[in-house]
C-alpha positions in Angstrom: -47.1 102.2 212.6 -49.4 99.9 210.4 -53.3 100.3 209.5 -54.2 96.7 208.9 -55.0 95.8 205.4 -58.7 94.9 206.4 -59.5 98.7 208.0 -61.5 101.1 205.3 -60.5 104.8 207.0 -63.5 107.0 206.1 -62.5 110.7 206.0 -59.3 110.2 207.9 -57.3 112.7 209.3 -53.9 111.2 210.0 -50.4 112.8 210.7 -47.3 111.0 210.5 -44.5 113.0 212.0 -41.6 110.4 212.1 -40.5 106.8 210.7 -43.2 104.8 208.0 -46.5 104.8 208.7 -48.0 101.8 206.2 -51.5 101.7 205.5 -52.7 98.1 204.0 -56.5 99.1 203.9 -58.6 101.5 201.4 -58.6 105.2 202.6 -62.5 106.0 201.5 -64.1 109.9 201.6 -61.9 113.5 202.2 -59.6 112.6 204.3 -56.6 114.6 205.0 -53.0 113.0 205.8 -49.7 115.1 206.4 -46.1 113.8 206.3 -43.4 115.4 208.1 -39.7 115.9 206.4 -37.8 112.7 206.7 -40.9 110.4 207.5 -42.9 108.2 205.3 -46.2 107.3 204.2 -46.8 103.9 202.6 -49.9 103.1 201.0 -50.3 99.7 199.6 -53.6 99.9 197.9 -54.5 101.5 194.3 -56.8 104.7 195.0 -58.9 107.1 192.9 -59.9 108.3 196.6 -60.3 112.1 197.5 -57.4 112.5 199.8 -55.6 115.3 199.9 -51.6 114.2 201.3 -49.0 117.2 202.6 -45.4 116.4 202.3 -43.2 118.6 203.7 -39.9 118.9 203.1 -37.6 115.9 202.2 -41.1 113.6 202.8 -41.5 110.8 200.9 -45.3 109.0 200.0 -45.2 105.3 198.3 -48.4 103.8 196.7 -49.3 100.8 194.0 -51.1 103.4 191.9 -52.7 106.6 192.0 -55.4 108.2 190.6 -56.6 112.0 189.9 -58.9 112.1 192.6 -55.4 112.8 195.2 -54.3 115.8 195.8 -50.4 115.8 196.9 -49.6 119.2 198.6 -45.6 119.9 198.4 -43.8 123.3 198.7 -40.4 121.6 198.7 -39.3 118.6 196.3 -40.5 116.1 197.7 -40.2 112.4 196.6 -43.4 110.2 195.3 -42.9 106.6 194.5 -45.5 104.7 192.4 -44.7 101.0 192.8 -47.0 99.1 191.7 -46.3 99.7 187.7 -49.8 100.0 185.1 -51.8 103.3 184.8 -50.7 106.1 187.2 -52.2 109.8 186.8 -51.5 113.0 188.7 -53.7 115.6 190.0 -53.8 118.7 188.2 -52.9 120.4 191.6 -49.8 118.4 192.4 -46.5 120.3 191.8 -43.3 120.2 193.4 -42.7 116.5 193.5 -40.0 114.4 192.2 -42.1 111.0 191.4 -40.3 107.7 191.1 -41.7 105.1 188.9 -40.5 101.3 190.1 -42.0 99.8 187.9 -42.9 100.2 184.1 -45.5 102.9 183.9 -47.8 104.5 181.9 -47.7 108.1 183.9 -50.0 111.5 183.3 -49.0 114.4 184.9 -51.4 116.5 185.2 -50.3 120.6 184.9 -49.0 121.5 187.8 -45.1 122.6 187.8 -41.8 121.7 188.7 -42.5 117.4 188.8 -39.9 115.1 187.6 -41.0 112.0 186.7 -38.2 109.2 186.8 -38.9 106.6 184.7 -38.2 102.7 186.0 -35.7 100.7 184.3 -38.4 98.8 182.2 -40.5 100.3 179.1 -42.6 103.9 180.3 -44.5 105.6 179.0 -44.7 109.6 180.7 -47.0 112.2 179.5 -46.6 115.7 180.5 -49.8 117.9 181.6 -48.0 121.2 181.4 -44.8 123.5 181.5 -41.9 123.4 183.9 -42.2 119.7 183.7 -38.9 117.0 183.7 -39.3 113.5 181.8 -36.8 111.3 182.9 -37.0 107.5 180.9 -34.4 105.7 183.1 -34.2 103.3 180.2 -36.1 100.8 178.5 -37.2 102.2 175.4 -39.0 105.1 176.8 -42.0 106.9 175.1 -41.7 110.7 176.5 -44.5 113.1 175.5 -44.0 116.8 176.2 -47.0 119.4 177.0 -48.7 120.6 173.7 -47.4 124.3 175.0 -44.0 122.6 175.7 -41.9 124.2 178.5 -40.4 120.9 179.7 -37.5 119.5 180.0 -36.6 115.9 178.3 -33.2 114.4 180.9 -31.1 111.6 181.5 -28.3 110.1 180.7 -27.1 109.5 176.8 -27.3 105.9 177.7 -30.6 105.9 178.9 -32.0 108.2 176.2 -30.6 106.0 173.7 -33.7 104.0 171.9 -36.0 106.8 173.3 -39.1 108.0 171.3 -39.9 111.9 172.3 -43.1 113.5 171.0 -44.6 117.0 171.2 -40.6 117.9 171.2 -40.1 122.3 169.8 -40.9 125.9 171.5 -38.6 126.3 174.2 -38.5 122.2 175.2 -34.9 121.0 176.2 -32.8 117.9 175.8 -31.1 117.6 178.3 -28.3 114.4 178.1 -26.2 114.8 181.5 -23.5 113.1 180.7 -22.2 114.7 177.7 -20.1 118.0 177.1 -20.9 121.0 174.8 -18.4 121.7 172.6 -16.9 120.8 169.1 -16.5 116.9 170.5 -19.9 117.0 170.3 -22.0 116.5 167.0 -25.4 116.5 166.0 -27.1 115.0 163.5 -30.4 114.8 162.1 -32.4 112.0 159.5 -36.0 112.8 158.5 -36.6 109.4 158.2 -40.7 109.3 157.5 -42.9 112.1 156.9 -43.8 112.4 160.8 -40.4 111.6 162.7 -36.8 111.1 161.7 -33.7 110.4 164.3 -31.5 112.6 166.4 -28.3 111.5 166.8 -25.8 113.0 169.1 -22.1 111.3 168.7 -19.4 111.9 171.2 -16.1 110.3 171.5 -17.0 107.9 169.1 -20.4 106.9 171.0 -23.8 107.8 169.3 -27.3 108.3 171.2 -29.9 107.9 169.1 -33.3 109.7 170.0 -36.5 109.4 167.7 -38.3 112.6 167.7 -41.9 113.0 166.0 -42.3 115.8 164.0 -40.3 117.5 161.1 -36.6 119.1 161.7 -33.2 120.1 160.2 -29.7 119.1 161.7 -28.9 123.7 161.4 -32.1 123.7 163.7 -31.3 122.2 167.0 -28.8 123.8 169.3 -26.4 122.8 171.8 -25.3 124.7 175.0 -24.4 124.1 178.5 -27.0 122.8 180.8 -25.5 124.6 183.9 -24.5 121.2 185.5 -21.7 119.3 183.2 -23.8 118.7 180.5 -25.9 119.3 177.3 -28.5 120.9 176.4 -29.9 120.7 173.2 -32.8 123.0 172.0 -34.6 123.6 168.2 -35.3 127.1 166.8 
């Protein structure tokens, strides 16, 4: 179905139980909207409004933007895509979501856990809010910025962390670069190249990925062990 782009819903109450429901108008007030597993929700316009949005299951919500003011319930991973690129922040409620950025993004989460933010093939910029977060870059010359309690988890590809700048990167934070093995094929390498950040560099098979992490390190401090799923994780003591 389809709420014209001309309708402002006041305090709507709206369920969408199968297919795409797109709504091209403002969604005003406290309204509350639930999406079913496998249906979708479309929102074409940016919104700072109060709504609070349920996904269940393997639902998926799309919007331009979104602000703090919207609240997005999921028990499950469901999927969030933010299309419209610019300034995107996320409730501090919101947890459980997988969010997809299509465009380049500058994303805050806000602290709720287990969010993976996937960055768009363009330049993002994705700050965490708190623990039990994922930063994904997706390329482009990503900035990544961890929680200041870290807890989260820094993943993608060695090709698409290649050229990646990760602050707020120690505790019990993770690199996790999917594609490579653990093992003595697999070196690490370290260069404190200004008082505040240096490079990582991570060189398999004759390929290097090259990370720029802010802070102060060692090459004997980072660590490098199986991330459970065929590849590496790499963490600093």
């Amino acid at each position: 179905g389809i709420i014209s782009a001309s309708t402002l819903v006041n305090d709507a109450s709206i369920a969408v139980s199968a297919g795409t429901l797109t709504i091209g108008g403002q969604l005003l007030g406290t309204g509350q909207i639930s999406v079913a597993s496998g249906a979708v929700l479309d929102y074409l316009a940016k919104t700072d409004a109060l709504q609070t949005i349920t996904l269940s299951g393997a639902a998926t919500l799309e919007t331009k933007s979104v602000g703090a003011g919207m609240l997005i319930k999921s028990t499950t991973a469901a999927t969030f895509d933010i299309t419209g690129g610019g300034s995107a922040k996320l409730n501090n409620a919101d947890a459980n979501l997988t969010v997809h950025l299509l465009q380049a993004t500058t994303l805050t989460m806000g602290s709720g856990s287990f969010i993976t933010a996937d960055g768009s093939a363009g330049k993002d910029k994705i700050v965490a809010g708190g623990a039990n977060q994922t930063l994904t870059g997706g390329g482009g010359a990503d900035q990544l910025i961890g929680y200041a309690g870290f807890g989260d988890t820094f993943k993608d590809s060695a090709a698409h962390l290649n050229g990646v700048t990760i602050r707020q990167f120690g505790g019990n934070d993770v690199i996790d670069l999917t594609d490579l093995a653990p093992g003595s094929g697999l070196t690490i390498g370290w260069s404190q190249t200004a008082n505040t950040y240096g490079t990582l560099t991570l060189s398999e098979g004759g390929v290097a990925t090259h990370i720029t992490l802010y802070g102060r390190f060692t090459t004997s401090g980072f660590h490098q062990a199986s991330d459970g799923a065929g590849g590496v994780a790499i963490t600093y003591t």
